[in-house]
Every structure is written in structure tokens, then in C-alpha cells.
PASEVO-8254 format. One record per residue (C-alpha): residue in one letter; x, y, z. Coordinates in steps of 0.25 Angstrom, whole numbers, plus 2048, in hexadecimal, padded with zeros to 3 digits. Layout:
<atoms>
aXYZ ...
</atoms>
This chain:
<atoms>
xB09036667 xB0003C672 xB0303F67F xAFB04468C xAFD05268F xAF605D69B xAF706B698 xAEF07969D xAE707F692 xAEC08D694 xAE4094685 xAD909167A xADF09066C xADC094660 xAD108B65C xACB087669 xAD507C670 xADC07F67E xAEB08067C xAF207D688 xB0307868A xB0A06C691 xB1406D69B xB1F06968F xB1A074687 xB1106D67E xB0607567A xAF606D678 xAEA073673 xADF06B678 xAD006D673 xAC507167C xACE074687 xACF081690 xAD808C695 xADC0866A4 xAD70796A0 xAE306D6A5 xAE106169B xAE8054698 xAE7052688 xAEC04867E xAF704E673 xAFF04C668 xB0B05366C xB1005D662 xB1D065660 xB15073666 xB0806E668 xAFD06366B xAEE063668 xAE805B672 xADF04E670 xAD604967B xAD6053687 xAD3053696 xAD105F69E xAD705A6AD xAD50696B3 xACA0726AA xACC0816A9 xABF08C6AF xABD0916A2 xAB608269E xAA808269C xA9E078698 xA9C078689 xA8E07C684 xA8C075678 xA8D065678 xA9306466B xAA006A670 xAA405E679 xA99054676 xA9E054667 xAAB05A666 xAA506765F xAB006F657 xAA607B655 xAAA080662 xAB708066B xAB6088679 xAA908567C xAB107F68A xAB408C68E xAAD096695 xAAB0A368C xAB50AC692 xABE0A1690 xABC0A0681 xABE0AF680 xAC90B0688 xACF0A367E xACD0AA672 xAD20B8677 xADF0AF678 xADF0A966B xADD0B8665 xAE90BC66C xAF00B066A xAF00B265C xAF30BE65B xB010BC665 xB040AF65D xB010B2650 xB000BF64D xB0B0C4657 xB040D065E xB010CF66C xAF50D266F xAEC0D367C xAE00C967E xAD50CE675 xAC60D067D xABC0C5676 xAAF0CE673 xAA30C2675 xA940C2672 xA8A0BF67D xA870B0678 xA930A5677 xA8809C672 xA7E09D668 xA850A665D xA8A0A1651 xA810A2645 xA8709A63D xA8908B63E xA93083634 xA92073635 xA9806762E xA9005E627 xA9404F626 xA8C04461D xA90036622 xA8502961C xA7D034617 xA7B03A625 xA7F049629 xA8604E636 xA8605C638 xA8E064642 xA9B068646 xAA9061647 xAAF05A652 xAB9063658 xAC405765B xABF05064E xABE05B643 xABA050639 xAAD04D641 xAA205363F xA9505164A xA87055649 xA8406264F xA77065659 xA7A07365E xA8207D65D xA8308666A xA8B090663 xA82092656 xA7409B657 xA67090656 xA64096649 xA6E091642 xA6D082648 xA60083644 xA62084637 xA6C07B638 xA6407063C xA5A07462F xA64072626 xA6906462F xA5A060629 xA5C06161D xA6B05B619 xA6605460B xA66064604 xA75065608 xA7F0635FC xA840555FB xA90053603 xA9504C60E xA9C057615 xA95065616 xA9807161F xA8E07A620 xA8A088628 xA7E09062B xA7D09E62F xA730A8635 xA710B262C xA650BD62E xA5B0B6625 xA5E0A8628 xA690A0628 xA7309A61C xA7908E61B xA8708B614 xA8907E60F xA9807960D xA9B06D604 xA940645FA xA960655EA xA880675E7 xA7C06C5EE xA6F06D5E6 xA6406D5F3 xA6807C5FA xA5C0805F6 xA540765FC xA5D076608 xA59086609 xA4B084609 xA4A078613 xA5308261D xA4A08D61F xA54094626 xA5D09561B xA5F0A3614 xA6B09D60B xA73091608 xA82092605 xA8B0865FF xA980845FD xA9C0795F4 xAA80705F6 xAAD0775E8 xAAA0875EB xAB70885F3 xAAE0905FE xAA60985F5 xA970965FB xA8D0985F2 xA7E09B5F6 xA760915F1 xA670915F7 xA6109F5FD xA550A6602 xA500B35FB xA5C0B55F0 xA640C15EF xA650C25FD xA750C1603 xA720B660C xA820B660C xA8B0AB612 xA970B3614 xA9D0B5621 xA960B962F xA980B763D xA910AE644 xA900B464F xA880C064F xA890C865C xA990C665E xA990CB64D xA930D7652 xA9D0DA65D xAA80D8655 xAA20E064A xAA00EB652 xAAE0EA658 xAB40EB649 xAAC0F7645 xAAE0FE653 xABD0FA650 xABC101641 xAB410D646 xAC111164E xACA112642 xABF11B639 xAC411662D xAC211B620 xAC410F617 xAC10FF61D xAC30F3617 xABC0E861B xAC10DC617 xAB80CD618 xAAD0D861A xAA20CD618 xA930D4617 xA980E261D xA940E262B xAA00E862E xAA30F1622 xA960F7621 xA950FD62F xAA410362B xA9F10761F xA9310F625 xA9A11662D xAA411E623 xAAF11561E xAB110F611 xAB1101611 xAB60F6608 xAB00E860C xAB80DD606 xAAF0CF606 xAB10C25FD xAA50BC600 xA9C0C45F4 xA8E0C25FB xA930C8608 xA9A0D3600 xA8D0D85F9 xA860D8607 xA910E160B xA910EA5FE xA820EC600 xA850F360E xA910FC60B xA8E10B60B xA931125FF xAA2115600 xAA4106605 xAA50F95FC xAA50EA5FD xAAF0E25F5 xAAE0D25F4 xABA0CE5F2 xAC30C65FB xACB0D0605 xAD90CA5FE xAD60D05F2 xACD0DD5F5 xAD50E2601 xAE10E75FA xAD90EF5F0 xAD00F45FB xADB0F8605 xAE010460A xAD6106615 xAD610C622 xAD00FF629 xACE0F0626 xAC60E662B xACC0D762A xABF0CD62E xAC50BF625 xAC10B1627 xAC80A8631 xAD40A7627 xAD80B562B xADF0BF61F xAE60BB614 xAF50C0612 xAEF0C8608 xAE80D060F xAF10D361D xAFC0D7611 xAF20E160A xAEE0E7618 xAFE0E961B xB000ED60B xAF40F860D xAFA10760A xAF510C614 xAF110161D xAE3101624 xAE5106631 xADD0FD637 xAD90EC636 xACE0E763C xAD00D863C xAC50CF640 xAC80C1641 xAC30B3645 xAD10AD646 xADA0B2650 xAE70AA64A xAE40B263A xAE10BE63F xAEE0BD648 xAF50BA63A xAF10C4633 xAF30CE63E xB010C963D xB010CB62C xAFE0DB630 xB0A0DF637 xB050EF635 xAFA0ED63F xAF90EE64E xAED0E7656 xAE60F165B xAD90E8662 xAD60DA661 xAC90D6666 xAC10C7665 xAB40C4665 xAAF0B7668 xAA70B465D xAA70A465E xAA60A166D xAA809266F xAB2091666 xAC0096663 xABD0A1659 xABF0AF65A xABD0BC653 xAC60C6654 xAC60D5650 xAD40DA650 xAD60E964D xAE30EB645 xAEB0F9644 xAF60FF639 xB02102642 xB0710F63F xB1511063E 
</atoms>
């Protein structure tokens, strides 16, 4: 049964929504809201908490601001969540939701971490992944409805994504009929530094990527994952053949990528280590330099395409292995260092047990993460390390992510 209830939002969760409590205890999360907003919402009561329907803001909060984009509130757009709040404000909420995790689920108290930010909040992302719907033969394409996640509307802009990529968006939007046949697609197109690629998601068959290369001048490669390859993509139409127009991971955001960067290696430079591993390694923008200058480095990757990228910049004395961390890490351990940069998934017990199994253990983690909530987990799963810094960087403003870098060492006893 719902009920009315008013409450102060006092902190932006994890996720984007202003969490805020009743006078009975009741605690809501209410999307689109903000800390020091006072707002009557609509619930379904819960035993600990509520997530709020329909909600009205009585008193608003200072750090509100007008949102930029017209998609946000015009169409409910999920892709962002704080573009209400003011900049600092967004910082400030995910410095709380870095330490939040940390206190609640890893146990360790930590102190509020600074947020390192670029000098553009808008404008940044080179990479844009939309949903394509078929209904009566026509497609929508765009983004989901944040309070309707099954919804699906047409996308004009993005205020958050560099014009090059829309652009190329709106040349693949011409030309829909090369697509596989399917009436659900997901599809992504990045920057890369001779063009852009495209990775389509979906379809059983797809027999028109070539033609859909050469209609996108733009294009450098197309990527497809069928509905069968269990994720496994698979390049399928490319300009100038041999050339590792890879689609394996990058940020998308490449001034705060640099910052951060540079905060890891000025983080591994302070340990002088001998031996590093660096695990989800990618194309080696961060083992090389390490490699350079002196240490001996093992670059674990799964993704074979980025793996041979990385191979090809090692010095000698250095080597890439593509394999998946799980199973390389063991074999590659001791080390004096290791880098830890997973997917949003965080570690696998695996690999937390053979950093803590590891005779001697590295000295040092460095732990870059783009979930706050697994990487406090797994700080939790390695009992033999302090923290020593924890620093964010705001690589997604207007939305709820962050990346954090948080520097781990071995205790001694």
C-alpha cells in the first residue's frame, strides 16, 4: 500500500538517487533529488527502506542547478543522473559514496577522498552506446528512460559525448537497412585515432558490414557480437587489414585517463619495484612506461588483440601474457607490485586468495576501480593490506560514476 511521506535528503547514493530518512526511521531513496532538498514522495513502505515514486521538492537545496541537456527531464534520460547538481555538489556526492563503501562495506574508516576533475564537465566521452528498438519496421534509437528501463527514446544530443562521435552516429542512423536482422540491437561507437569503430550487439546473422563500412566513411572497423558468441566480438568489416583497430577497453574520457594515469605511475615510481604485475593490462599504456624505466613487467590481458598491441611495446626483459588474470596471476606471482584495473565486476575470489597466498606477498596493490562498492569488497577479501591513499577522479561528471585509485600496502607484522 503507498503512503505520503516528507523527508530531508541528507547524501547521493550509490547510483545517482538522494537517500534521505522519515521522522519514523524510514529510510527513501528518491531519484533526481538533492542533499538539502525537503520533498514529499510517494512509497511503498518497506521493512528498512522505500524507493520513492512521484516526488515534489517543497524546499530545493543551493546546490540545484538547471540541467543542461533537455533529455535529462524532457525525456526521463537514464544516461545521466546528477546533471541537477551543481559541479561541486557532484563531487562532493561521490567523494561520499567512496567513503561510504569503504566504512560500510569494507570496514576501514576512511577519510573523504579529494575528486581529481578535468577542465570540461561536458563534451567528454568518446564513446556513445545506444539501444536500438524495431517496432512496424521502424527504428528508435537512443537511451533508456531512467523511471521506465523497458523504454527506450530517440536520442538528438548528447551533451556529455564529444560531436564526433554523434556525428558518426547520425551516419550510421542513415543507414539502419545494413544492420543485422534483429529487432533489439545495442550498439557502441568509439574515437579511435584513425577513425571511429562501431560494435554491434545482437542479430544471428549479419551479411551487410561491409557495405555498412563503406557507406560510414568514418568507420575504420566494425565489431559484432552475435546473440550466440557468449560476448566474444569478432571483427567483421575493416579499413587497411592488419592494422589492430582493436575494440578492447579504453576510457572515454581522455584528459581525466591521463590524470589518473599519471597518479598510478607517480604512485609505482615511489615503490621502485623490481618486479610488477600488471593485471587487465589492456594495450600497455601503463606497463610500458614502467617497463622503460627499469622494472620487469608481466602484463596479463585476455583480450588477445589488445595483448599483442602490448607485447609489441614492451622492452626486452618485460612480457605480455593473454590470458585471463584467474588463471595467469598465480604463475606470475611473486612480485614486488601489482596493479589491479578490472572490469566493473571487481576481482574474483581467485585472485584476492592468490595475492593473500603469494610467498612473499607484493608489497604493494595499486587498485584502480570503477566501483566503489567491489572495490570495497575486495579490499575487505585482503585482510594483509592497510590503505594507504584513496584518491577519485571524476571521470563521468553528470552521472554517478566514479574511478578510484586506491593504493594498498602489505602490513608488516
Amino acid at each position: 500500500m503507498s503512503e505520503i511521506v516528507e523527508f530531508d535528503v541528507h547524501a547521493i547514493a550509490a547510483g545517482g538517487d538522494g537517500v534521505g530518512r522519515t521522522d519514523d526511521g524510514l529510510v527513501v531513496f528518491a531519484a533526481r533529488t538533492a542533499p538539502g532538498d525537503h520533498v514529499r514522495a510517494t512509497v511503498e513502505r518497506g521493512k528498512r527502506f522505500a524507493h520513492a515514486g512521484r516526488v515534489a521538492v517543497l524546499r530545493p537545496s543551493g546546490d540545484r542547478v538547471t540541467p543542461v541537456c533537455p533529455h535529462y527531464e524532457g525525456d526521463g534520460c537514464g544516461g545521466c543522473q546528477l546533471q541537477h547538481l551543481s559541479d561541486d555538489a557532484q563531487r562532493r556526492a561521490k567523494a561520499g559514496i567512496i567513503r561510504d563503501a569503504f566504512e560500510r562495506i569494507a570496514k576501514r574508516r576512511v577519510d573523504l577522498p579529494p575528486v581529481v576533475h578535468g577542465q570540461s564537465a561536458w563534451r567528454y566521452r568518446t564513446k556513445l552506446t545506444l539501444a536500438l528498438r524495431r517496432a512496424a519496421g521502424v527504428w528508435t534509437v537512443g537511451l533508456h528512460r531512467y523511471d521506465r528501463a523497458d523504454e527506450v527514446f530517440p536520442l538528438d544530443d548528447c551533451f556529455i559525448t564529444d560531436r564526433r562521435v554523434l556525428d558518426v552516429w547520425r551516419a550510421v542512423r542513415e543507414r539502419m537497412d545494413l544492420l543485422p536482422d534483429a529487432d533489439a540491437l545495442r550498439a557502441s561507437v568509439r574515437l579511435l585515432g584513425d577513425g571511429a569503430a562501431l560494435v554491434v550487439e545482437g542479430g544471428h546473422a549479419w551479411t551487410r558490414a561491409r557495405e555498412l563500412l563503406d557507406a560510414v566513411s568514418a568507420l575504420a572497423a566494425i565489431w559484432w557480437i552475435p546473440d550466440s558468441a557468449r560476448g566474444r566480438r569478432r571483427l567483421v568489416a575493416e579499413r587497411g587489414a592488419g592494422q589492430e583497430h582493436g575494440a578492447s577497453f579504453a576510457q572515454v574520457n581522455a584528459e581525466v585517463a591521463e590524470l589518473m594515469r599519471s597518479h598510478v605511475l607517480s604512485l609505482v615510481r615511489a615503490h621502485a619495484p623490481q618486479r610488477v604485475i600488471d593485471a587487465y593490462a589492456g594495450a600497455g599504456d601503463t606497463a610500458e612506461p614502467i617497463a622503460r624505466a627499469g622494472a620487469a613487467v608481466v602484463a596479463i590481458e585476455w583480450d588477445r588483440s589488445a595483448s599483442r598491441v602490448c607485447a609489441a611495446r614492451l622492452p626486452s626483459g618485460s612480457r605480455a601474457v593473454a590470458d585471463t588474470v584467474e588463471r595467469a596471476l598465480p604463475g606470475a606471482l611473486p612480485a614486488d607490485l601489482v596493479l589491479l584495473n578490472p572490469p566493473r565486476a571487481g576481482l574474483s575470489a581467485q585472485v584476492t586468495r592468490a595475492l593473500e597466498a603469494s610467498s612473499p606477498r607484493p608489497a604493494a596493490l595499486i587498485y584502480v576501480s570503477c566501483d566503489p562498492a567491489t572495490l570495497a569488497r575486495d579490499v575487505a577479501r585482503l585482510p594483509s593490506y592497510r590503505v594507504a591513499s584513496l584518491i577519485g577522479f571524476d571521470m563521468f561528471p553528470q552521472t554517478a560514476h566514479i574511478e578510484t585509485v586506491c593504493a594498498l600496502q602489505l602490513e608488516t607484522p
